[in-house]
C-alpha positions, 0 to 999 in steps of 0.5 A, a space after each residue: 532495540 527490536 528483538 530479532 524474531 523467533 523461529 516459529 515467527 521465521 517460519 510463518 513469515 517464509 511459508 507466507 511468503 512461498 505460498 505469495 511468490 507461488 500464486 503470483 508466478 502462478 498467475 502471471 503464468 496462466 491468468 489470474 482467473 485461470 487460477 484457483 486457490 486449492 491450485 496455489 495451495 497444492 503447488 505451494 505445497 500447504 493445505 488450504 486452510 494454512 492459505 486462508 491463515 495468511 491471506 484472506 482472499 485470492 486477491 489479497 495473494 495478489 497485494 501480499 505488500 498490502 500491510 507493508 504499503 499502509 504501514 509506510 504511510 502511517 509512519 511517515 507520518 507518526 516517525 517524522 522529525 519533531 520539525 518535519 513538515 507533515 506534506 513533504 514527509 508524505 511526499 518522500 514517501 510517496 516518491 518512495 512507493 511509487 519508485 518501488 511499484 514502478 521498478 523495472 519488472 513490476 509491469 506484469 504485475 500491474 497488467 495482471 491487476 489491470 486485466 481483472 475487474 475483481 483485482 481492481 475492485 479490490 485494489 480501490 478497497 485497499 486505496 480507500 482503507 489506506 487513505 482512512 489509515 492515513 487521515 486516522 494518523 494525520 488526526 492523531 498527530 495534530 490533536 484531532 477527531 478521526 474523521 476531520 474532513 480536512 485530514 481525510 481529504 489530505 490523506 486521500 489526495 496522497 493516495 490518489 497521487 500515489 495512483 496517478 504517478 504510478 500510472 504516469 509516464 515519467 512517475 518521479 515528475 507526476 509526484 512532484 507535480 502533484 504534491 504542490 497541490 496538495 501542499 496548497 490544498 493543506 495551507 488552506 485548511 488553515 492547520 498546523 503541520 504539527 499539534 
């Protein structure tokens, strides 16, 4: 049983919130670019450094769901049924993700990111950490060296399914269309869907 969090914990985890949601309708309102942080910092009412203690960049404010994203990913993986297949538990999750980003009102945001070369810059950075994230799972929960080739490759390849089917007209298709190959792609690694 997870014990509920404290008020100090409450209270991080609200101001870390109020100074997302107000750099994020700051920046839909007048451009990412438009912005800076002593901006987000005095409308969000906290000093910059309270800033910088939640989030690193000014476009870590833009992905605040980062952790939450890479979390996700890793539990599918290390939370799966002791006879769960590793592909389709990503699979799930990754339909999961791509229906959360894809979700009605989520288009300004991604309009935001595409119209600004520092905020895709980053979002790629992030691709890259959540795909080592992910092999890093993979390989644990076969019995296997971090940087195996093959569950670096699977783990990319999620993510980058993950991309595509968000970009996707119909992203629900683009995901099941994706993941046969990945599926393959597994099989021919040769190993086993558990340690």
């Amino acid at each position: 049983m997870t014990t509920p969090p404290g008020r100090r914990e409450r209270k991080k985890a609200a101001t870390r919130q109020k100074i997302a949601d107000t750099a994020l309708r700051m920046f839909l309102d007048r451009g990412y670019d438009a912005v800076g942080i002593r901006d987000v910092a005095a409308e969000a009412d906290v000093a910059v450094t309270t800033l910088f203690s939640h989030f690193a960049s000014k476009e870590a404010l833009v992905f605040e769901r980062d952790d939450d994203f890479e979390q996700r990913l890793v539990r599918a993986v290390t939370d799966r049924g002791p006879h769960e297949p590793l592909i389709p538990a990503l699979r799930r999750e990754i339909h999961a993700l791509v229906r959360h980003c894809t979700a009605a009102g989520a288009a300004p945001l991604w309009h935001l990111i595409d119209a600004s070369p520092a905020l895709r810059e980053y979002e790629e950075s992030m691709r890259l950490r959540h795909a080592d994230s992910l092999a890093t799972a993979i390989a644990a929960d076969l019995g296997l060296p971090p940087a195996t080739t093959a569950c670096r490759t699977i783990a990319r390849f999620a993510i980058d399914a993950y991309t595509l089917a968000r970009e996707a007209p119909d992203p629900d298709a683009a995901v099941d269309e994706i993941f046969p190959m990945i599926e393959a792609a597994w099989q021919a690694t040769g190993l086993p869907e558990r340690a």
